[in-house]
C-alpha positions as CSV (number, residue, x, y, z in Angstrom):
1,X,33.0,188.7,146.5
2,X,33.4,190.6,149.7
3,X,30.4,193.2,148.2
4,X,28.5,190.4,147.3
5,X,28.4,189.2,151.2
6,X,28.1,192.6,152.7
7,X,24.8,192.5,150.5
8,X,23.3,189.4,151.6
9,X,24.1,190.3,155.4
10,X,22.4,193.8,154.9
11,X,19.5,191.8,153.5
12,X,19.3,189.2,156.0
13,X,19.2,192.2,159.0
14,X,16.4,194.1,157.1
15,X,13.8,191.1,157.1
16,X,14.9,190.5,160.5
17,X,14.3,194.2,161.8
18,X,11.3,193.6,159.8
19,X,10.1,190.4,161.4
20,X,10.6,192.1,164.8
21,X,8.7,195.3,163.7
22,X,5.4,193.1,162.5
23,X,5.5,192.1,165.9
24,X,7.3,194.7,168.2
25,X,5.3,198.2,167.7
26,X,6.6,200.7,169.9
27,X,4.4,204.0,170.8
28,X,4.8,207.2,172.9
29,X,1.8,206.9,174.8
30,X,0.7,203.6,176.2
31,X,-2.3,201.9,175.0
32,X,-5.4,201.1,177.4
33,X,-6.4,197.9,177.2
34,X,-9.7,195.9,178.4
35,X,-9.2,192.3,177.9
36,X,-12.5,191.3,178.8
37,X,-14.0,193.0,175.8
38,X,-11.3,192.6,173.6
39,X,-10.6,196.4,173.6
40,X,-7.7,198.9,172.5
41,X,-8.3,202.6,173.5
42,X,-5.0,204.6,171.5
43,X,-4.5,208.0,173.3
44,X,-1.8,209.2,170.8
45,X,-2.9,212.2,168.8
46,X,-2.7,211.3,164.3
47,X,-0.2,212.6,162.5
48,X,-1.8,215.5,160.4
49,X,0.8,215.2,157.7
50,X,0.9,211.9,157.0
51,X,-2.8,211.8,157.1
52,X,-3.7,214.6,154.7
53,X,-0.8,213.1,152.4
54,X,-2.2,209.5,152.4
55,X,-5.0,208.6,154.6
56,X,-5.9,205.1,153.6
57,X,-2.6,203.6,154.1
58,X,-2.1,205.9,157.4
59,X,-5.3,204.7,158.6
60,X,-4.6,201.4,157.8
61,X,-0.8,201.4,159.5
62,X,-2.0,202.4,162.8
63,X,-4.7,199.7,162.7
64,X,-2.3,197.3,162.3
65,X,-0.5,198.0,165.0
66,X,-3.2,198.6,167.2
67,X,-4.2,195.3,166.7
68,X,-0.7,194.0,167.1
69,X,-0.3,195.4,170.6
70,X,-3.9,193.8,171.8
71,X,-2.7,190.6,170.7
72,X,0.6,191.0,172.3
73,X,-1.1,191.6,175.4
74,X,-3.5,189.0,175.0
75,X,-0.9,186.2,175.1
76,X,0.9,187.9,178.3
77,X,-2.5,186.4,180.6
78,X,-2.2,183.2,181.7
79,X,-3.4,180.4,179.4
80,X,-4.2,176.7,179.5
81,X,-3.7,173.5,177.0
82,X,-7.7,172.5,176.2
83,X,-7.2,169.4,173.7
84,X,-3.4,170.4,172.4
85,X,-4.9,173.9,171.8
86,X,-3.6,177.5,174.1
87,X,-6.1,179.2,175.3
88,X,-5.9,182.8,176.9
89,X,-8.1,183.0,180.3
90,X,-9.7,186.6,179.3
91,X,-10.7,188.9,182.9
92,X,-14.3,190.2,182.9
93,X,-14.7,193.3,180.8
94,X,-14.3,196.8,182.7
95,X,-15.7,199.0,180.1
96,X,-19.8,198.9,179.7
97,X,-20.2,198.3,176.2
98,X,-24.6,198.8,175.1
99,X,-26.2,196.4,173.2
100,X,-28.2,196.5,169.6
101,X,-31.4,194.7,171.1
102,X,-32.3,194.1,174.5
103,X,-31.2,191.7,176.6
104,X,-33.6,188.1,175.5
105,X,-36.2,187.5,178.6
106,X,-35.8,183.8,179.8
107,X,-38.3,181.7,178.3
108,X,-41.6,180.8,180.2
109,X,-42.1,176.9,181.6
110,X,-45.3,175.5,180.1
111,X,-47.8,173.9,182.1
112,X,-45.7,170.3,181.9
113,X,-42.6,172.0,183.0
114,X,-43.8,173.8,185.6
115,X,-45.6,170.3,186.6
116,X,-42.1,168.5,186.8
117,X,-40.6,171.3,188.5
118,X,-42.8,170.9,191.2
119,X,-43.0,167.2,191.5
120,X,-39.2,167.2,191.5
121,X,-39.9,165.1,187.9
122,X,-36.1,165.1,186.3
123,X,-36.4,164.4,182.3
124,X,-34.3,161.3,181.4
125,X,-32.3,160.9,178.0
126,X,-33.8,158.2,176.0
127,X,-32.0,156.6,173.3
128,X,-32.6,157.4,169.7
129,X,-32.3,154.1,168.4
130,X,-34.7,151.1,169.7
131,X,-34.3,147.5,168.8
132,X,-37.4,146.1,166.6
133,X,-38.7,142.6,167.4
134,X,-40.2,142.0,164.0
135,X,-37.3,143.6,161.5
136,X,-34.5,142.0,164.0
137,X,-32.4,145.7,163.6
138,X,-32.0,149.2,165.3
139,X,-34.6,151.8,163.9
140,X,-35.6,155.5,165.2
141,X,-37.5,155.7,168.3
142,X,-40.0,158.6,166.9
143,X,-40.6,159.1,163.3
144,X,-40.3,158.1,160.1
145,X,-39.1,154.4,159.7
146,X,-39.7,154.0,163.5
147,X,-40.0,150.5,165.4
148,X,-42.8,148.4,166.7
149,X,-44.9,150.5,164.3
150,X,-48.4,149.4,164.6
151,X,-49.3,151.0,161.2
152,X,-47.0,149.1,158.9
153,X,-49.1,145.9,159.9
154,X,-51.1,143.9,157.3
155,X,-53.7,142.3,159.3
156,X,-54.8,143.6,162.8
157,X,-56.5,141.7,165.3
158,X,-60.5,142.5,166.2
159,X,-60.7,143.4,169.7
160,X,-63.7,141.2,171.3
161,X,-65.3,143.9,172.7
162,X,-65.6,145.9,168.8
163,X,-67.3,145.8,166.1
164,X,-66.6,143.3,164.0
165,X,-67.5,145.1,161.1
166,X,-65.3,148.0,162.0
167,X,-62.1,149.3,160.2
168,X,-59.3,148.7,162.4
169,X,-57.1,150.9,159.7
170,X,-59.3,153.9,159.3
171,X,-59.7,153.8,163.3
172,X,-55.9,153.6,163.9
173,X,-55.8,157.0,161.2
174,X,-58.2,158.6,163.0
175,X,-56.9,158.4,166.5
176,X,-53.1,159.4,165.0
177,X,-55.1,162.6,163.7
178,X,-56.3,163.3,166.9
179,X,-53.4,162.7,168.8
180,X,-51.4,165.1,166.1
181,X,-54.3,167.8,166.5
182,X,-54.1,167.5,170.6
183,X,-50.7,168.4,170.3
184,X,-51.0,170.9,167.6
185,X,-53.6,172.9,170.1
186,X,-51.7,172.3,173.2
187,X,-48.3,174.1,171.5
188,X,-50.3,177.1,170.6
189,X,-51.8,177.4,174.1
190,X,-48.4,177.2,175.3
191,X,-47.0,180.1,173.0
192,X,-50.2,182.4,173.8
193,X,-49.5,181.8,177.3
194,X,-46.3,182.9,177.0
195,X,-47.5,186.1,175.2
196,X,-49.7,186.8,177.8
197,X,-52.5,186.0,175.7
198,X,-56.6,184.6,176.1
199,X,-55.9,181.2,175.4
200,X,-58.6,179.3,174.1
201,X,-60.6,176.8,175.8
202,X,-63.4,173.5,175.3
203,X,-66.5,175.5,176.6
204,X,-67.0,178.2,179.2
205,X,-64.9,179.3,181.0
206,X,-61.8,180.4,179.2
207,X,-60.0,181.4,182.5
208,X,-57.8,179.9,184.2
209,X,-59.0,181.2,187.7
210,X,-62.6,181.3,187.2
211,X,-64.4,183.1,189.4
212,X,-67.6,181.2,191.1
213,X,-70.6,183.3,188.8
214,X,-68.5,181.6,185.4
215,X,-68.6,178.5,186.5
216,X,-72.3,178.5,187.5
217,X,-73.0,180.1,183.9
218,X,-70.9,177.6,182.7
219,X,-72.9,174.7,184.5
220,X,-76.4,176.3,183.4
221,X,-75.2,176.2,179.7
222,X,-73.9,172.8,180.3
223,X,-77.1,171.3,181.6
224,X,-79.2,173.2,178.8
225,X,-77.3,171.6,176.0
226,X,-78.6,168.5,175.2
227,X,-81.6,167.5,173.2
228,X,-84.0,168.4,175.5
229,X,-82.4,171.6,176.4
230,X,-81.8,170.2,179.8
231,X,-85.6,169.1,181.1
232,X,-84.3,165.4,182.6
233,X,-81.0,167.2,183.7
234,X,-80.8,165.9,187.7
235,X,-80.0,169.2,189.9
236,X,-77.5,169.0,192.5
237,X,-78.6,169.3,196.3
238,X,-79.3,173.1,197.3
239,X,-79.1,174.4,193.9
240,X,-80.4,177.4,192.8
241,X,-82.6,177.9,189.8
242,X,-80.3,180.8,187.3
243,X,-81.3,182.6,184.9
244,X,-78.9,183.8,182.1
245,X,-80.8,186.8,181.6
246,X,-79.0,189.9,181.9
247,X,-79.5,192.0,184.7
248,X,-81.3,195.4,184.1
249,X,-78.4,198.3,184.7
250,X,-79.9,201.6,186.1
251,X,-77.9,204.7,186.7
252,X,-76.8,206.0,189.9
253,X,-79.1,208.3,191.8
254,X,-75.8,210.6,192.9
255,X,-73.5,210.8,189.4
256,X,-72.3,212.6,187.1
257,X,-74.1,215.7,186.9
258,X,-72.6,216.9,183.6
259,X,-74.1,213.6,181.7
260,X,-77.7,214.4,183.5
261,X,-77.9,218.2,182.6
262,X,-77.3,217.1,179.0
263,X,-79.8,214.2,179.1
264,X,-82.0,216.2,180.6
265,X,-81.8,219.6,177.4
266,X,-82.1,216.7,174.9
267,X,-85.0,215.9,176.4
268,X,-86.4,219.4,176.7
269,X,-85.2,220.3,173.3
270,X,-87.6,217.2,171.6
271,X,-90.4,218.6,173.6
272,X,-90.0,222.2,172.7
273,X,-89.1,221.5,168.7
274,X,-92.2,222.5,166.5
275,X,-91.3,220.6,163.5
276,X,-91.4,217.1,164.3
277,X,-88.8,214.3,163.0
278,X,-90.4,212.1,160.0
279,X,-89.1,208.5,160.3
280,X,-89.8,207.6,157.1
281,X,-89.5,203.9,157.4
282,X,-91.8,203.8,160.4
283,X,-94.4,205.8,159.1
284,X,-94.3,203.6,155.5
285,X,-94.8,200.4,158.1
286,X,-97.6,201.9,159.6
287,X,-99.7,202.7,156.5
288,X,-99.1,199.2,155.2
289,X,-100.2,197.8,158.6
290,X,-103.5,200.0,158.4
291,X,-104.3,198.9,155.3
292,X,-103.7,195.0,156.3
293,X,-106.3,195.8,159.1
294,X,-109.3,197.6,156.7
295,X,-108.6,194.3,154.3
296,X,-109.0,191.7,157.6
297,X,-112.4,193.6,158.0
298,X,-113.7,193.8,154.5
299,X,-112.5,190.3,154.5
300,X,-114.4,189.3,158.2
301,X,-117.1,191.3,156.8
302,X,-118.4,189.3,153.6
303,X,-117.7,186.3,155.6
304,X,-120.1,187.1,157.9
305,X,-122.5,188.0,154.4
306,X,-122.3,184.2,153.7
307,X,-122.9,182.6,156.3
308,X,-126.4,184.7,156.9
309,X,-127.2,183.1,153.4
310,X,-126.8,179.8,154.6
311,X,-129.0,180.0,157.5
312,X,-132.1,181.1,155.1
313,X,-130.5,178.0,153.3
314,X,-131.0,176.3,155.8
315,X,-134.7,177.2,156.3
316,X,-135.8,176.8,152.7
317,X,-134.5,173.3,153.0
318,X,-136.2,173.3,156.7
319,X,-140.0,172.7,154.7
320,X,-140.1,176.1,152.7
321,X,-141.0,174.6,148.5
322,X,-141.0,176.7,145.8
323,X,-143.9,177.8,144.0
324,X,-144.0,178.1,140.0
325,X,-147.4,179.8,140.2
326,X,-145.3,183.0,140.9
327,X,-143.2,182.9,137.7
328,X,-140.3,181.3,139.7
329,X,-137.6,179.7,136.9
330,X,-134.5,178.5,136.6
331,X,-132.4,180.2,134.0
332,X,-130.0,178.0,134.0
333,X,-129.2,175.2,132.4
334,X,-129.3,171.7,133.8
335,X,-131.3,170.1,136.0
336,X,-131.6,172.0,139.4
337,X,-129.0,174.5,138.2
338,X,-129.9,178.6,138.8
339,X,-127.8,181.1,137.8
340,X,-130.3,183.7,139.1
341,X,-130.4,186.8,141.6
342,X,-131.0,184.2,144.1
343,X,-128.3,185.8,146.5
344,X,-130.2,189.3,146.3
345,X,-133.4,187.5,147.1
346,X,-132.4,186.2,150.1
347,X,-131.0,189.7,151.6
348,X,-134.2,191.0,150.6
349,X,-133.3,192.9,147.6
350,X,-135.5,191.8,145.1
351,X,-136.1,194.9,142.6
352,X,-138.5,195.1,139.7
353,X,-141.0,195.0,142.5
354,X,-141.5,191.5,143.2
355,X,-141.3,191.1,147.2
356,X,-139.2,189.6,149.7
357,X,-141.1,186.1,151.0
358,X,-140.6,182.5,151.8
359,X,-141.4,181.1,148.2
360,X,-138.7,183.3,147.0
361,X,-135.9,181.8,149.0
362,X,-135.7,178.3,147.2
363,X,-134.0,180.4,144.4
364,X,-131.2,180.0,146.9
365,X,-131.4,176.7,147.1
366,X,-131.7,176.0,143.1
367,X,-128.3,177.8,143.2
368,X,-126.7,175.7,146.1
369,X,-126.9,173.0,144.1
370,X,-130.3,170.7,143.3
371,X,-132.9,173.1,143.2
372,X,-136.3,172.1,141.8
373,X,-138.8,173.6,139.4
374,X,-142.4,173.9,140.0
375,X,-145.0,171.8,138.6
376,X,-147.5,173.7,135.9
């Protein structure tokens, strides 16, 4: 019986020695601690035995109590109750500990920000909840199922100064669309502000501190966009005609003498080269121009052909009758129809040696249209 107590007594002061070493850890060297951080420098030196003979569970050991001795001195600073819960007050950290990633930059105010901030303008909390008239109950503010929403209504009232013909419906779509889109292009001009980028603008300039030659190119273009490219478009007092033509850019008299010596051997070496360059294209556009210009003659030339044939047409009608005592006929057929040489005769190339004259010229005629044959 006596054995049986000694053994429960021994058993009793082992877990209590081992209750007090899971939370008492005693070490030659002192630790250094920095609270701030949460940080436990060990200065003791490992144990090379016990290290080569197990190093996992060696490893793991002084961990432990490592971690038991920061928390130990943890709950020796002074703490506070926050809402039934102790709360250590941790110092500011000592040691300067780097960072992964830089630290963030503070975000940039956009332009409605900036706005308030200099108006003094301070943003007041609305609820999220509004009470709705029609529905008699709370509903969102913003959103889906909101309150007082103007587009859940089944009959809208014609303004008097509309349309009446007019969709109310598809107007009240269209002007949600361009609200959502106004705010769509104002959040991006925001973030490429931020960036540091061009932001976008309605026209010229794109600036934001436009200098005084934008915005007069920016007027011009203004005035010249309408339907008749600005002709009506009333000029302001003491304004000066523009032009958006570019002005002419000619190099400096005193330069770069490097870029002039080289300008100046290109230019030599063109002049001195025997064999000349063959643009091929060019010279393919230039023999197809010449031979545009030789047709246009050719073309001027029988034209002018013709209308010498109607002047002696012109005469023969002026009094000049055809004779049939000289063998004149009409080969073809139908009244008044010729289908002669009558074109030769009046150039005066009769051959066959028949001559040239007056009575030979109505063969022109007959083939103009209502010649007429001699009487036997």
């Amino acid at each position: 019986m006596a054995t049986q107590l000694d053994a429960l007594l021994a058993q009793a002061e082992a877990a209590e020695e081992e209750a007090k070493r899971s939370v008492t850890v005693e070490k030659p060297l002192e630790l250094h601690f920095d609270s701030g951080n949460l940080l436990a420098i060990d200065p003791n030196p490992l144990n090379e035995t016990e290290f080569r003979l197990d190093r996992e569970g060696y490893l793991k050991n002084v961990t432990r109590d490592n971690a038991q001795l920061l928390i130990n001195h943890i709950w020796s600073l002074p703490t506070e109750n926050v809402d039934g819960v102790v709360i250590a007050k941790l110092p500011e950290g000592k040691t300067p500990i780097p960072r992964e990633k830089p630290v963030p930059k503070a975000k940039p105010l956009t332009r409605w920000e900036q706005f308030a901030k200099l108006k003094r303008i301070k943003n007041r909390k609305k609820s999220k909840k509004v009470w709705d008239e029609q529905l008699k109950e709370w509903r969102p503010r913003w959103g889906y199922k909101r309150a007082n929403d103007k587009g859940r209504d089944w009959l809208i009232e014609v303004p008097n100064n509309a349309d009446p013909y007019e969709d109310q419906f598809a107007k009240l779509k269209a002007a949600k669309k361009e609200r959502i889109a106004r705010n769509e292009f104002k959040r991006l001009c925001n973030i490429a502000r931020s960036r540091k980028l061009k932001v976008p603008g309605v026209g010229l300039p794109t600036k934001d501190d436009p200098s005084k030659q934008e915005l007069g190119t920016a007027m011009s273009l203004a005035k010249r966009a309408t339907a008749s490219v600005g002709k009506f478009q009333e000029s302001l007092p003491k304004e000066k005609p523009r032009s958006t033509r570019k002005k002419r850019k000619f190099e400096p008299l005193i330069g770069d003498f490097l870029h002039e010596k080289e300008w100046q051997l290109g230019i030599l070496s063109k002049m001195s080269n025997k064999v000349p360059k063959l643009d091929v294209t060019k010279a393919v556009n230039k023999h197809v121009l010449e031979e545009e210009q030789e047709a246009a003659t050719e073309k001027e030339k029988r034209g002018g052909k013709r209308k010498n044939g109607s002047k002696s047409e012109r005469r023969s009608k002026a009094g000049v009758k055809p004779d049939a005592r000289h063998g004149h006929r009409n080969q073809g057929k139908g009244k008044g129809k010729s289908k002669g040489r009558g074109k030769d005769r009046v150039k005066g190339k009769v051959g066959k040696g028949r001559a040239a004259g007056p009575r030979r010229v109505a063969s022109a005629r007959g083939k103009a249209g209502k010649g007429r044959r001699g009487k036997k």
